[in-house]
C-alpha positions as CSV (number, residue, x, y, z in Angstrom):
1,X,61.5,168.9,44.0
2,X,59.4,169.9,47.0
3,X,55.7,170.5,47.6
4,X,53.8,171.3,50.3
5,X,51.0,170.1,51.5
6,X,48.2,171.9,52.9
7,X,45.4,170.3,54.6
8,X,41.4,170.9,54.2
9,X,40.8,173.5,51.3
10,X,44.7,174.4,50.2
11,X,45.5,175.2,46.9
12,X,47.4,171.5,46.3
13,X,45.4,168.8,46.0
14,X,47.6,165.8,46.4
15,X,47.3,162.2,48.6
16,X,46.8,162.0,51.9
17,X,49.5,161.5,54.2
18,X,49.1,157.7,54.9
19,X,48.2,156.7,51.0
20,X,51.6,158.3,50.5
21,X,53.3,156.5,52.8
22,X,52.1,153.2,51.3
23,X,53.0,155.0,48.3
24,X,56.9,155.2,49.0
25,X,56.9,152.0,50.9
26,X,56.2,149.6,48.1
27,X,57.7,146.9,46.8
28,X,61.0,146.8,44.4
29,X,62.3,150.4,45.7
30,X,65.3,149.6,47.7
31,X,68.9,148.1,46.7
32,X,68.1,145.2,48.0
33,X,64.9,144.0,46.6
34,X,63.7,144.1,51.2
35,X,60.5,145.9,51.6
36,X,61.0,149.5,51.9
37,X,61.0,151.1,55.3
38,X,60.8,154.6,56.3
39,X,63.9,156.2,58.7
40,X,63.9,159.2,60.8
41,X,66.8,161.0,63.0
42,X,67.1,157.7,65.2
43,X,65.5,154.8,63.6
44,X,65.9,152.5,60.5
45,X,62.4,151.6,61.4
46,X,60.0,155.1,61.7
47,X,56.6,154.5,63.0
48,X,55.0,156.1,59.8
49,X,51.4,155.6,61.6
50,X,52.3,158.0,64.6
51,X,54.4,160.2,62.2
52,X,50.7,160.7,60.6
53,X,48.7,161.2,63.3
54,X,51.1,163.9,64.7
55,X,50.6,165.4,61.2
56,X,47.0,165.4,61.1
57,X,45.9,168.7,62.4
58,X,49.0,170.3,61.0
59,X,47.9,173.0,58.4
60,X,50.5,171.8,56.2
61,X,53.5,168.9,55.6
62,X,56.4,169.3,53.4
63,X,57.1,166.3,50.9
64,X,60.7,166.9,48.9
65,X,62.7,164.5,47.1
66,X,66.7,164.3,47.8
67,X,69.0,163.6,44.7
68,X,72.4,163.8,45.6
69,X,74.7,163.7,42.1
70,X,76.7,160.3,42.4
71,X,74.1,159.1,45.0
72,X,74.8,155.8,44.0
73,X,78.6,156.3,44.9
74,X,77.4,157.0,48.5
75,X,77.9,154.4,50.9
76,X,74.9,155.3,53.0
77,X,71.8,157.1,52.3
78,X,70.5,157.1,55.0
79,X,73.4,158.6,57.2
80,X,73.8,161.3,54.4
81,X,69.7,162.3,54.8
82,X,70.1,162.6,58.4
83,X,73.2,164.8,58.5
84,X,71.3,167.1,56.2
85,X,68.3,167.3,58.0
86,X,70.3,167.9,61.4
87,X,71.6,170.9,58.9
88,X,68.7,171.9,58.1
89,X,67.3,172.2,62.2
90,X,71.1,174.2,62.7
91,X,69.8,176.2,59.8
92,X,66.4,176.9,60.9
93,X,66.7,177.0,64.8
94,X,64.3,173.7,65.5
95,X,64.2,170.5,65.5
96,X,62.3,168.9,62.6
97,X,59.3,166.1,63.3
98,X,60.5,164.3,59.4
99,X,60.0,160.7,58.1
100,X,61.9,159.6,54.8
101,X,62.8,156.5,52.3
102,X,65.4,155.8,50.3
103,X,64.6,154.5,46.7
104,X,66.7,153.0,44.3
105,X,64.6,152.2,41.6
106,X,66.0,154.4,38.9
107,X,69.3,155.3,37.5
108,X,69.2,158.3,40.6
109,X,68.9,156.7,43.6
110,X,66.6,159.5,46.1
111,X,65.3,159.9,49.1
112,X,62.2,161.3,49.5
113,X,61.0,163.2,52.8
114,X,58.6,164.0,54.5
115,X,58.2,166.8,57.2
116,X,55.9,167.9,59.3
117,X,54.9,171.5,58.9
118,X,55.5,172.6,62.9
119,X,58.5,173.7,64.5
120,X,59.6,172.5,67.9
121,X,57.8,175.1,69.6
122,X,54.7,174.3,68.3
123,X,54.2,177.2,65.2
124,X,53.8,176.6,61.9
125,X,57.3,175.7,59.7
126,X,56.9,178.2,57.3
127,X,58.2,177.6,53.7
128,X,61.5,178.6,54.3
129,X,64.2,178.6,51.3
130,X,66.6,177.2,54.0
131,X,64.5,173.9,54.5
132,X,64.5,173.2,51.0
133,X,67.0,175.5,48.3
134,X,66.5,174.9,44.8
135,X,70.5,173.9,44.6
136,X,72.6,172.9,47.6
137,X,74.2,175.9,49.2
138,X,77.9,175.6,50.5
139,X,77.8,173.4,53.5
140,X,75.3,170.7,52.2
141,X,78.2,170.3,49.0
142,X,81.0,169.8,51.6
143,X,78.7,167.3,53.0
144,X,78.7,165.8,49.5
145,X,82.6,165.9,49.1
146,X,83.2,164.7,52.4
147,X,81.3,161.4,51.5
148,X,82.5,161.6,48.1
149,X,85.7,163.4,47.5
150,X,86.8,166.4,45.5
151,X,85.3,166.5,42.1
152,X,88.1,167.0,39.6
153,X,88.2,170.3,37.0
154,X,87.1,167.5,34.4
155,X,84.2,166.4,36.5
156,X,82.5,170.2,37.1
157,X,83.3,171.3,33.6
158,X,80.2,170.4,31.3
């Protein structure tokens, strides 16, 4: 699922930024039972604060959930959301500005993400099938396998 978020007088009308942020950083979401705590390329710790205040004049963000089949299989979250965002920047020719959480409060453990909605140079992100495909195209399933393995004939069969 992905939405974005347009600021002052877009057609979603949605939380703000930091009330979302609370939102995905509450209590009884992680493995664990720790207090949540937003990641980013380079940090287990993501200063959601600043993340916000670079977001604010932004026309838009980008909020999208990640949930990969047999997430709870996966040995790290975390590592698997960053190697698909730095897929997406290859894909899309920029770095991305993003924040995101894993949760594993439900029989799919996610990740949800957040984005900001301007490239490295400064221009809008544009809704770009690319950032966010309704299925995973080719390379983001290798990524899958390689974490995971092959799935057997029995396994992709319904």
């Amino acid at each position: 699922m992905t939405r974005i978020v347009r600021h002052r007088g877009g057609r979603f009308r949605s939380a703000p930024l930091a009330k979302h942020v609370a939102y995905l950083k509450r209590e009884g979401v992680t493995r664990d039972g720790a207090d949540a705590r937003m990641f980013d390329a380079t940090s287990d710790d993501a200063d959601t604060k600043a993340f916000a205040e670079r977001c604010e004049k932004d026309r838009h963000h980008f909020r999208f959930t990640m949930s990969p089949e047999d997430a709870g299989q996966m040995a790290d979250l975390r590592t698997f959301a960053r190697e698909l965002m730095a897929d997406a920047e290859r894909d899309l020719g920029t770095r991305l500005d993003w924040v995101a959480v894993d949760h594993w409060n439900t029989d799919n453990p996610h990740i949800h993400v957040l984005v900001r909605g301007r490239a490295d140079d400064g221009k809008d992100l544009v809704n770009s099938p690319r950032l966010h495909p309704p299925r995973l195209p080719p390379p983001r399933r290798e990524r899958v396998t390689l974490e995971l393995g092959p799935r057997s004939e029995r396994e992709i069969t319904p």
